[in-house]
C-alpha positions in Angstrom: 72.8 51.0 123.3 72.8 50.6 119.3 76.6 52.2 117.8 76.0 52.9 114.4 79.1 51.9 112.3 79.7 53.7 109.0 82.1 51.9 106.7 84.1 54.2 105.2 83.6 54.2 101.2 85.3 51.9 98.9 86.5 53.7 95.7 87.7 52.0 92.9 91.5 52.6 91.4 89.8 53.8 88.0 87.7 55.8 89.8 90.5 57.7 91.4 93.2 57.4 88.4 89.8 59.7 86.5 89.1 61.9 89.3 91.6 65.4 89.7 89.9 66.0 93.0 90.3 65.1 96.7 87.8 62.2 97.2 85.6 63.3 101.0 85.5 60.1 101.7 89.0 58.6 101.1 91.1 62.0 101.5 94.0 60.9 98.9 94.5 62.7 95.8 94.5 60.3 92.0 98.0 59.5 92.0 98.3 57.1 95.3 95.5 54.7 95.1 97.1 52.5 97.1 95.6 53.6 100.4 92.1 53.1 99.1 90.2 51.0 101.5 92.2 52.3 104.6 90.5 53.0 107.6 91.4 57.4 107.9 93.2 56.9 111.3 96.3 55.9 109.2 95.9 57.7 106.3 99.3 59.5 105.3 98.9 63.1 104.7 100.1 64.0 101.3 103.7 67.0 102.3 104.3 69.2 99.1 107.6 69.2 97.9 109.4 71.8 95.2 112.3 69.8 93.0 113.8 72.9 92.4 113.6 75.8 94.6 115.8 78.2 92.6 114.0 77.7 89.6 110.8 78.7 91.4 112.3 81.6 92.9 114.0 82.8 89.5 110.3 82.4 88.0 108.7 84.3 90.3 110.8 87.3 90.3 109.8 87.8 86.7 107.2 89.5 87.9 109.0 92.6 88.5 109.4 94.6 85.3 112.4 96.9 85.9 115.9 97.3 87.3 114.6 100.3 89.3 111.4 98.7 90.6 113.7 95.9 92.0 115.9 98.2 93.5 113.5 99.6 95.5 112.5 96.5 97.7 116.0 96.9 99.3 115.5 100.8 99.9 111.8 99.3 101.0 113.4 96.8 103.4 115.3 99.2 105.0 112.8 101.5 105.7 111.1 98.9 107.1 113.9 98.7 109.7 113.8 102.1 110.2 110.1 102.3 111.1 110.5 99.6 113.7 112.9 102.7 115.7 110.1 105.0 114.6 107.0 103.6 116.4 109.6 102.6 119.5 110.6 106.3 119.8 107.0 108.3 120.0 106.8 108.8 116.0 110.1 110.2 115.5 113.4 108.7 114.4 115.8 108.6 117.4 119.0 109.2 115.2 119.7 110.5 111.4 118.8 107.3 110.0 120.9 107.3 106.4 119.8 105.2 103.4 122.3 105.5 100.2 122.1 104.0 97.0 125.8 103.4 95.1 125.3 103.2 91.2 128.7 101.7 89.9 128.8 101.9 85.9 132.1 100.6 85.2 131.7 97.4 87.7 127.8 97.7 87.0 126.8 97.2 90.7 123.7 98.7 92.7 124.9 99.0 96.5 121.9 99.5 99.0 123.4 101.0 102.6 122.1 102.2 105.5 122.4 102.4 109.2 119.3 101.1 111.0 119.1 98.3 113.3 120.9 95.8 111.3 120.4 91.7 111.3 121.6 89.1 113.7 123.3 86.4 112.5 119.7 83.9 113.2 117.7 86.5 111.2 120.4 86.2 108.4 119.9 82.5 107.9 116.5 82.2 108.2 116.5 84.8 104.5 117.5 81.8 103.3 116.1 79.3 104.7 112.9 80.4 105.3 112.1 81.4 102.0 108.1 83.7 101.9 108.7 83.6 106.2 108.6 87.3 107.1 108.5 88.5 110.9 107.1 91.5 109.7 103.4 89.8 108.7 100.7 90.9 110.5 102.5 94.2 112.0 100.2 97.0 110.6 103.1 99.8 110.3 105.7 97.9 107.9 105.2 97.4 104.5 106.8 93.9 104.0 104.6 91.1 104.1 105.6 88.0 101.9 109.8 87.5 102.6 110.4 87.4 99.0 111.5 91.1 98.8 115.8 89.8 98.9 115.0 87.3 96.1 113.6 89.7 93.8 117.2 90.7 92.4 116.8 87.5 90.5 115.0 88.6 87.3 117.8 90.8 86.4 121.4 89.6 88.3 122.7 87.1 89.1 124.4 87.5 92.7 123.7 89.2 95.9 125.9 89.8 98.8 124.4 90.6 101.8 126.1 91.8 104.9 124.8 93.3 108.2 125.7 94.1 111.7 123.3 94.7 114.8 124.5 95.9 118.4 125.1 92.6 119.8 128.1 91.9 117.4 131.3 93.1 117.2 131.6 92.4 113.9 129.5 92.4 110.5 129.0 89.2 109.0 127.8 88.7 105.0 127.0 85.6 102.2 126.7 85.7 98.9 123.2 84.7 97.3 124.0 83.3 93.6 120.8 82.7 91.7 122.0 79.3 89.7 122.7 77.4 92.9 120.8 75.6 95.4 122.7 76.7 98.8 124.3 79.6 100.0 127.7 79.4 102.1 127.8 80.0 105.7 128.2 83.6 106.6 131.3 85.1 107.5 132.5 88.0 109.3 133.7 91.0 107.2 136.3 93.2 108.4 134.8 96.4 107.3 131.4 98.2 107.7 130.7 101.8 107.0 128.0 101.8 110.2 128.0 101.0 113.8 124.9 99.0 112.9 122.7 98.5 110.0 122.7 96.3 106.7 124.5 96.8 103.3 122.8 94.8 100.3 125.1 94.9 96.8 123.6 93.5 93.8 126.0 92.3 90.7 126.4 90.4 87.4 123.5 92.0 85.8 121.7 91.0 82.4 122.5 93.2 79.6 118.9 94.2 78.5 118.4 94.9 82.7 121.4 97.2 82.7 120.9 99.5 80.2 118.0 100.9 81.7 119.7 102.1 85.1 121.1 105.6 85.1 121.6 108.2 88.0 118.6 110.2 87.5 116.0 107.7 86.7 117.1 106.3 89.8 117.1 109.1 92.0 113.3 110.1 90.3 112.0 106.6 91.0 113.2 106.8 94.3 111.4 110.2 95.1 108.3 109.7 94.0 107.7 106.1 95.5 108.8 107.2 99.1 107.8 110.4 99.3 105.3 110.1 101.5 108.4 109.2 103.9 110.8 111.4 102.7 109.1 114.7 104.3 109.7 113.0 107.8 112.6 114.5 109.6 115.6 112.7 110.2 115.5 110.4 107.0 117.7 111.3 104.2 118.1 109.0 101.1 121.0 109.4 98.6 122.2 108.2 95.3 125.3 108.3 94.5 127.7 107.4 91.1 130.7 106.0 90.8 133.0 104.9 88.2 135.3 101.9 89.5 135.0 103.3 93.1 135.6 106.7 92.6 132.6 109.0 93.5 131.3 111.0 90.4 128.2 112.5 91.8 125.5 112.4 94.8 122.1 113.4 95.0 119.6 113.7 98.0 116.3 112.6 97.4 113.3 115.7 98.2 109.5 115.1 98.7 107.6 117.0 96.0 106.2 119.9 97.3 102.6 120.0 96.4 101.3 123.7 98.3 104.4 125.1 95.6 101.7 123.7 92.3 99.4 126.3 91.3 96.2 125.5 90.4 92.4 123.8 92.2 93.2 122.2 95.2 91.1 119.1 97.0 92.4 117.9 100.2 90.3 115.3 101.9 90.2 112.7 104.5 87.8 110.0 104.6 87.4 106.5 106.8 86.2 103.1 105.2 86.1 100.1 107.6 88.6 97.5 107.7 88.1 93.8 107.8 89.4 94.3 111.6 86.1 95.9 112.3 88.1 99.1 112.7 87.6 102.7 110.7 90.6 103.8 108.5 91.8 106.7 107.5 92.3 107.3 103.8 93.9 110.5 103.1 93.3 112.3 99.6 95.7 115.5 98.0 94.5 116.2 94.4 95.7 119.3 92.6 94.2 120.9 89.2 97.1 122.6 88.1 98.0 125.1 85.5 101.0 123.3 83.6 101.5 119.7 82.9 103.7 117.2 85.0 104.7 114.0 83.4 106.5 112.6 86.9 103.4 113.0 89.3 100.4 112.4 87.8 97.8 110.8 90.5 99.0 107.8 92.4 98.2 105.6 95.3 100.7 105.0 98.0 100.3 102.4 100.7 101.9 102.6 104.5 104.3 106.1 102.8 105.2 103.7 99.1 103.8 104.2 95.8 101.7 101.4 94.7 100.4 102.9 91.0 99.5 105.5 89.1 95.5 105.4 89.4 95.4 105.6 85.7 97.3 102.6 85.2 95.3 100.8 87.3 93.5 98.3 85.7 91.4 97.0 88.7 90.1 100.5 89.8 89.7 101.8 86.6 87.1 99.2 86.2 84.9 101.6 88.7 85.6 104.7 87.3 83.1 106.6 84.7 85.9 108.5 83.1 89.0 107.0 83.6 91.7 107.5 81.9 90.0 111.0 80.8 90.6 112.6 84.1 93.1 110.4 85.7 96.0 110.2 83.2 95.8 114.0 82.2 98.8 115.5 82.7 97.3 118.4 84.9 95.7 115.9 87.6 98.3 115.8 90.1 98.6 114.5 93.6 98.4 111.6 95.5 95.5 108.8 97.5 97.2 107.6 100.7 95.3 104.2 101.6 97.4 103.8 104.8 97.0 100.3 106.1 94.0 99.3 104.9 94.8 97.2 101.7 97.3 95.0 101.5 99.6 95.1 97.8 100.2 92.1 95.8 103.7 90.3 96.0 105.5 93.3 93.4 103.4 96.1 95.3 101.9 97.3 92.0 98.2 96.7 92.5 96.2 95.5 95.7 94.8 92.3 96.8 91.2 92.0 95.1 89.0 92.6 98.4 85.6 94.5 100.0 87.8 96.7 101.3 88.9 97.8 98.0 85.5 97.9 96.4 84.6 100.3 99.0 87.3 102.7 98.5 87.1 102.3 95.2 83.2 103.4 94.7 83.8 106.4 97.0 86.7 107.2 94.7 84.5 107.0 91.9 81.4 109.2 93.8 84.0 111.9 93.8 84.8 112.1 89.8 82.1 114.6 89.2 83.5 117.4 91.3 86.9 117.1 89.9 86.5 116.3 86.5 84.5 120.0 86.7 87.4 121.6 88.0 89.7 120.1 85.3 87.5 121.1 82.7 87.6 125.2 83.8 91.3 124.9 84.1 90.8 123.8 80.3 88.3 126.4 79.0 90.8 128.9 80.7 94.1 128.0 77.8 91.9 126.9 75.0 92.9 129.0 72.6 89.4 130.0 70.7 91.6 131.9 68.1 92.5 128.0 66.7 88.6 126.5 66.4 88.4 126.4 62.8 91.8 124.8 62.8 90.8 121.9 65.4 87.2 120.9 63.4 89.4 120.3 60.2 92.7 118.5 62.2 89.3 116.2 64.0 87.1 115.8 60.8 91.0 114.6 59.0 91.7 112.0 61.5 88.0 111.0 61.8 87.9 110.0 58.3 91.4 108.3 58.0 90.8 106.7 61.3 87.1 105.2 59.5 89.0 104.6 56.3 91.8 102.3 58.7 88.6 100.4 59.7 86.9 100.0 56.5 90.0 98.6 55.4 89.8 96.3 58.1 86.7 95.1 57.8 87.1 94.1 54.1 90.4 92.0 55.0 88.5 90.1 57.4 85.6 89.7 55.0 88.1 88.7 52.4 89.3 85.8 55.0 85.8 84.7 55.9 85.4 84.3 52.1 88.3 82.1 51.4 87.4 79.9 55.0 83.9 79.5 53.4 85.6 78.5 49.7 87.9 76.0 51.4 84.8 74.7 53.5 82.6 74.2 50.2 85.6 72.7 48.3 86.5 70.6 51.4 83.0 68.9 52.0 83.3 67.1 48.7 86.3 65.7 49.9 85.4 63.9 53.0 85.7 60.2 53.3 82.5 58.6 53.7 83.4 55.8 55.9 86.2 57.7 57.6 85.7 58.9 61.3 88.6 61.0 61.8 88.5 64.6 61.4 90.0 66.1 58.8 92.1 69.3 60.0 92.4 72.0 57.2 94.6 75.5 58.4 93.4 78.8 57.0 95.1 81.6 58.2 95.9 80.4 61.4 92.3 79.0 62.0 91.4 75.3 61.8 88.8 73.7 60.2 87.4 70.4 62.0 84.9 68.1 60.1 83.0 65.8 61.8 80.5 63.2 60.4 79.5 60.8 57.5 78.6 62.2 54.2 76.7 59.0 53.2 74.6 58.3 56.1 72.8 61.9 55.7 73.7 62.7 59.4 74.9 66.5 59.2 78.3 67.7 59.1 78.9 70.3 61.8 81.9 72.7 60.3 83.7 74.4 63.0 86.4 77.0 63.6 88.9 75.7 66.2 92.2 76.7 67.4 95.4 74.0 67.1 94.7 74.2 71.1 91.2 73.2 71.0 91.7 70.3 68.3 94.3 68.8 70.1 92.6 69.0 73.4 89.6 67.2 71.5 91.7 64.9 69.9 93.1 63.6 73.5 89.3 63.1 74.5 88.0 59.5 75.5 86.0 58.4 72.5 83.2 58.4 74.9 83.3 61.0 75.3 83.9 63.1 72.3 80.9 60.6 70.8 78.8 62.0 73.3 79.4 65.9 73.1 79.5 65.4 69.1 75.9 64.3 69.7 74.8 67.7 71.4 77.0 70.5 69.3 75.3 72.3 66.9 76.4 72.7 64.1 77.3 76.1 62.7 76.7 74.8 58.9 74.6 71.6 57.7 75.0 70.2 54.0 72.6 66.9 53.8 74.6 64.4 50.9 71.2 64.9 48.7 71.6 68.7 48.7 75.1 69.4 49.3 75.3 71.1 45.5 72.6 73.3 46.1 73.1 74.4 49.1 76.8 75.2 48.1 75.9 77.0 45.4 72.8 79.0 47.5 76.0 79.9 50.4 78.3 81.3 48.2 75.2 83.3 46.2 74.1 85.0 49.4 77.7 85.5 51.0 79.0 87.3 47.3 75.2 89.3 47.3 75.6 90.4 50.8 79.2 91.3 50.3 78.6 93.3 47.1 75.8 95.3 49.0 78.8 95.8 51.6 80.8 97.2 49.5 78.2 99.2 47.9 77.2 101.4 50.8 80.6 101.7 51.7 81.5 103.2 48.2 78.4 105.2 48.6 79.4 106.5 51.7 83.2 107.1 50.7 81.5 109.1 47.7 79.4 111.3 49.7 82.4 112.0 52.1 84.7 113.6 49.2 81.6 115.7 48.3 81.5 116.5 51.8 85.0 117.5 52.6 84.6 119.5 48.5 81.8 121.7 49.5 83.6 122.5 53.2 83.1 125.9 54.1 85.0 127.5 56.7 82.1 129.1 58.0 82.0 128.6 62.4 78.2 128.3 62.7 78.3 125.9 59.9 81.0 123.8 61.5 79.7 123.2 64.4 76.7 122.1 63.1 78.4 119.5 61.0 80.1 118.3 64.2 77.4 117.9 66.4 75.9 115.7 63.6 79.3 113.8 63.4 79.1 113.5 67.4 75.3 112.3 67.3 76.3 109.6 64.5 79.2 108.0 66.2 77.1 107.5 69.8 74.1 106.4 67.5 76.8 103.7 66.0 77.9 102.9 69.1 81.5 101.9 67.4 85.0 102.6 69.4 87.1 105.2 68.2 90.4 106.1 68.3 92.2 109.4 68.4 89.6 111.3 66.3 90.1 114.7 68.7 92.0 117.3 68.1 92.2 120.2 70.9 94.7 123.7 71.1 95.8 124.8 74.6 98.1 126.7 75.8 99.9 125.3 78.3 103.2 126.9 80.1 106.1 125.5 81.4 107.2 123.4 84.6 108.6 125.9 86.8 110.9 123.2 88.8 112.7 122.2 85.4 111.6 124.6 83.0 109.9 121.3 80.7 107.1 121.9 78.3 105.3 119.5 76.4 104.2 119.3 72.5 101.3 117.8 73.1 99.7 115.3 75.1 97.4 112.2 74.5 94.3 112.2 77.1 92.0 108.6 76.0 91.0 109.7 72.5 92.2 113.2 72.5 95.4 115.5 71.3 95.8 118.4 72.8 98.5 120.2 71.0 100.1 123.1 73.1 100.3 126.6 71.2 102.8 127.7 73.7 105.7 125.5 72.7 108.3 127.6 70.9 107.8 124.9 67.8 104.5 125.4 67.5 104.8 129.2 67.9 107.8 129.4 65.4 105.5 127.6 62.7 102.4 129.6 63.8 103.5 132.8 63.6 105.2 135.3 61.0 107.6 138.0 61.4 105.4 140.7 62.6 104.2 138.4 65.2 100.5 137.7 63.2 99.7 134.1 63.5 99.3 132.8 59.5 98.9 128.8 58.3 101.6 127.7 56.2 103.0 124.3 54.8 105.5 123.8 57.6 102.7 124.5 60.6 100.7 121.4 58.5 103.5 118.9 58.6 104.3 120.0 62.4 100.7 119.1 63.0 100.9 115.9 60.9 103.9 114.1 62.9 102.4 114.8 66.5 98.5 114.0 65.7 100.1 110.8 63.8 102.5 109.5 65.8 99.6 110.1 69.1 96.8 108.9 66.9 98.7 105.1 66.2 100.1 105.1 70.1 96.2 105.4 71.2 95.0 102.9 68.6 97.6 100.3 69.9 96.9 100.6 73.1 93.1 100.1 72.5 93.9 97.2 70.4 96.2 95.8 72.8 98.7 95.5 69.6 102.7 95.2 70.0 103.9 96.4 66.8 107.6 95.5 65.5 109.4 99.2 65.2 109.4 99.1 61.5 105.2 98.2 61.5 105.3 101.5 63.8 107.5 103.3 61.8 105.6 102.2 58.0 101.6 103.4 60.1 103.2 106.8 61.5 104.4 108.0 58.2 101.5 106.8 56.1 99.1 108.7 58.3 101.6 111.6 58.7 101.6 111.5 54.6 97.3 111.2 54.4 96.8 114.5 57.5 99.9 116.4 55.4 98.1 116.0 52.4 94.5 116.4 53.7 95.9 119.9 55.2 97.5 120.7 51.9 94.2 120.9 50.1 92.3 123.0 52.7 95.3 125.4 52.9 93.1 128.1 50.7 90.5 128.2 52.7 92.2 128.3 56.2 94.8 130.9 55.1 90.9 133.0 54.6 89.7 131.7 57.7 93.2 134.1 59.8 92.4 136.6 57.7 88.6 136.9 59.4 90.6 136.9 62.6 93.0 139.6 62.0 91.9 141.3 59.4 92.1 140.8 55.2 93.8 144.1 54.5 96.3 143.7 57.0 97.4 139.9 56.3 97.7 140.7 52.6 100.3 143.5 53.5 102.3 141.1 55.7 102.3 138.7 53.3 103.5 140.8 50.8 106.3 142.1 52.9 107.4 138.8 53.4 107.6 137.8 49.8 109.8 140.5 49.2 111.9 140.0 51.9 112.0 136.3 51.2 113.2 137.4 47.3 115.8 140.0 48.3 
């Protein structure tokens, strides 16, 4: 018999020092070349190592983005414990399991302690020694998965003492986890604990910009609306308490919201979607259209009883939905999508891991849009108030023009920059060293300018925009290489040495003639809008015609807009807390709410007759402003320094206030068509003598 004998592949130590991948053959990575040529039976496997384990611990936590959010993976891990007695006892908690929350202000502490099953003194050490080990992976019912939930305190303190006692210890034991160091001390038995068993988890030395956010009732909210798919179990209670140096101020007991006490259209559903374990879950669904607004429990999705988002804010299902934030953001779309156990959340619980599972539910989330967006929208035509149309097609045809005004502002700065790029281009061409091979970098506003080529050899000069990133990445190129791509770029502008005058002077012609047509049409059309808004007529049939032609123009452009709706409703107030909103912002709408006393107050004379005055105009101005500039940032993905907010809300304010002003005449005739000339006149005239007495 013939053995075939395969050699196993010689690479060469340049060959490996160029290659950033695992070689099949040689199964080392670049940086140890010295094994090269080794038979694989003694190949040393390559063991990954972290220098510093507390720095990569402090830079994960950043993830989490608030005190509270933190918070809650301690409340979170001792649920956890206290599901593990509620599966062993038939679905029901065998004792009143206790979870309280201590908010010190004075000694700016947040205590988490309850009376579950407590830790033994081997689970203890292995939280810190076996750092993203958690025995609760793989077990369907508990929600923690990655055994980073105790190290999350470090984005915001900087110590945290743990102590805990289970049944088979006489005495609690505790250790202090400081987030500068390295090690942890041994624990040690503690004298005093509140419980026969369970665990007590006190977080201190808090950053200032972390601290200032916590308060008693944000606290006690967050906490009831992320568990409160849990909290309606009997037997759980959950508590926040504050204390000033010790001394108990206040304590509060976290409720379940109560969603058959909402008035309104209600869908319940349930629904199964199969799970990578081959096995159907249940996905249950409790939507209510309701008649007032809620700004603490707008649609979420929960996970195994915890909040994971609010489906409007969730960038990765929005992506399926036809109408998102429309219908899922509005403030009467309440309720809540249980997924149960069949996604798993990311390491800060605030999205889910990207899988098929999650497309599925996601697409049948989306087939379901339809029915409810149709409900939402009779709920709507219900508190329009009709008596206000005029009023909204003058607020939207306002904000539509000073939003297209913003944009053709806009788009004459950035014509203005391409202008100067192409002057310093021209200029800069003349410029170039003919022998030289090194680009010349030229910054314009931020932008780059990279030459490449000789002038006198008549190859072409390829003038490209790059960012300081990019050159420098090309500049640390071989010269192999960066010869060879060179080669195969085109070139987004070509001046031959012969011709370079002429075909300067032939760019800047055509760049100045097509600007000038630009600004022509603009002009034109900023001409034919002021005789537009001059001839208005407050005639209904006529305005609607004039906005359906608006409407049909802006899909034919097929540009984005940004707040350019205006919409009156009357909506009431919360019955739990008696809160009613100004308006809200729902994706490019304002809906401004006629039954706020404000609005009322400026709306309304003495004798109870609604009339437009001065005051109503500069009411409207500030809350169609200051929405209008919070929905263009967020389109634009802007961050805005306070006084850039501050300088855009007041200019616009100043342009709708104005606007307003001059169409005053003609609305003041448009109420008297609604209740009557005679009577309005007589009104007003009672009120100008009143006003002079």
């Amino acid at each position: 018999l013939l053995t075939r004998v395969v050699r196993p592949r010689v690479v060469s130590r340049l060959a490996c020092t160029r290659s950033g991948v695992r070689h099949p053959h040689v199964g080392i990575m670049r940086n140890n070349c010295s094994q090269v040529g080794s038979s694989p039976a003694t190949l040393k496997p390559l063991h990954l190592q972290i220098a510093n384990p507390a720095t990569l611990l402090n830079n994960i936590s950043q993830r989490y983005v608030s005190t509270s959010r933190i918070l809650l993976e301690f409340v979170d891990n001792a649920l956890d414990d206290a599901e593990v007695l509620f599966q062993e006892n038939d679905g029901k908690y065998p004792y009143p399991i206790q979870i309280n929350v201590t908010y010190d202000k004075k000694k700016k502490t947040l205590t988490v302690t309850d009376n579950c099953r407590g830790m033994a003194l081997p689970q203890l050490e292995s939280l810190v020694v076996n750092v993203g080990e958690s025995k609760k992976k793989g077990v369907s019912w508990l929600n923690g998965q990655f055994g980073f939930g105790i190290h999350s305190f470090r984005a915001a303190a900087k110590y945290c003492h743990v102590v805990s006692k289970d049944s088979s210890q006489s005495q609690a034991v505790g250790f202090t986890i400081s987030r500068s160091s390295l090690s942890v001390p041994y624990p040690e038995q503690v004298e005093t604990f509140p419980f026969n068993t369970g665990t007590q988890i006190s977080l201190s030395g808090f950053e200032k910009h972390w601290w200032k956010d916590v308060n008693i009732d944000n606290l006690r909210k967050e906490i009831g609306q992320h568990f409160e798919r849990l909290l309606a179990r009997e037997n759980l209670t959950i508590t926040v308490s504050e204390m000033v140096d010790g001394v108990l101020i206040s304590s509060h007991e976290c409720t379940p919201f109560d969603y058959e006490s909402i008035t309104g259209t209600k869908f319940v559903d349930e629904f199964t979607i199969k799970g990578s374990d081959k096995k159907d879950h249940t996905i249950k669904l409790e939507l209510v259209v309701s008649l007032a607004d809620s700004t603490t429990h707008k649609v979420r999705f929960f996970s195994k009883g915890r909040r994971i988002s609010e489906v409007a804010l969730l960038p990765s299902f929005l992506k399926f939905s036809q109408y998102k934030r429309t219908l899922w953001g509005h403030p009467q779309l309440l309720g809540y999508i249980d997924t149960g156990d069949l996604l798993e959340p990311v390491i800060t619980r605030d999205d889910y891991i990207r899988s098929t599972e999650r497309t599925a539910l996601y697409q049948k989330l989306a087939s379901m849009e339809d029915r409810i967006h149709q409900a939402l929208n009779q709920i709507l035509e219900m508190q329009r108030d009709e008596s206000l149309g005029r009023l909204e097609g003058v607020l939207s045809s306002v904000l539509t023009k000073i939003d297209e005004d913003e944009k053709k502002t806009i788009r004459k700065k950035q014509r203005e920059e391409r202008r100067k790029i192409q002057q310093v281009l021209c200029a800069s061409i003349q410029n170039v060293s003919s022998s030289s091979s090194t680009p010349y970098v030229l910054g314009v506003d931020g932008a780059s300018i990279v030459f490449e080529g000789e002038v006198n050899t008549g190859v072409p000069i390829a003038a490209s925009l790059f960012t300081e990133g990019q050159i420098q990445q090309q500049q640390q190129q071989p010269t192999e290489t960066r010869t060879q791509e060179e080669t195969n770029v085109q070139p987004s502008a070509h001046y031959e040495a012969t011709e370079e005058k002429t075909q300067q002077t032939t760019l800047n012609t055509e760049t100045k003639e097509t600007e000038t047509k630009t600004e022509e049409t603009e002009e034109a059309e900023t001409e034919e809008t002021k005789e537009t808004e001059t001839k208005e007529e407050i005639n209904t049939d006529t305005k609607e015609e004039k906005t359906k032609n608006k409407e049909v123009k802006s899909k034919d452009d097929a540009k984005p807009k940004f707040g350019y709706k205006v919409n009156f409703v009357s909506v009431p107030a919360q019955e739990e807390d008696g809160f009613i909103a100004r308006a809200h912002l729902v994706d490019d709408t304002i809906h401004i709410n006629t039954a706020h006393p404000d609005f009322i107050a400026r709306l309304k004379s003495k004798h109870g007759k609604p009339k437009f005055t001065e005051r109503l105009g500069a009411y409207l101005a500030i809350i169609i402003s200051t929405h209008y500039h919070e929905e263009k940032y967020n389109r634009q993905s802007l961050s805005p320094s306070r006084e850039e907010v501050y300088s855009d809300v007041i200019g616009t304010m100043n342009k709708i206030e104005t606007a307003l002003k001059r169409r005053l005449p003609a609305l003041q005739r448009s109420m008297k068509d609604v209740i009557g000339e005679d009577l309005l006149d007589e009104i007003e005239e009672e009120e100008d003598d009143e006003e002079f007495m």
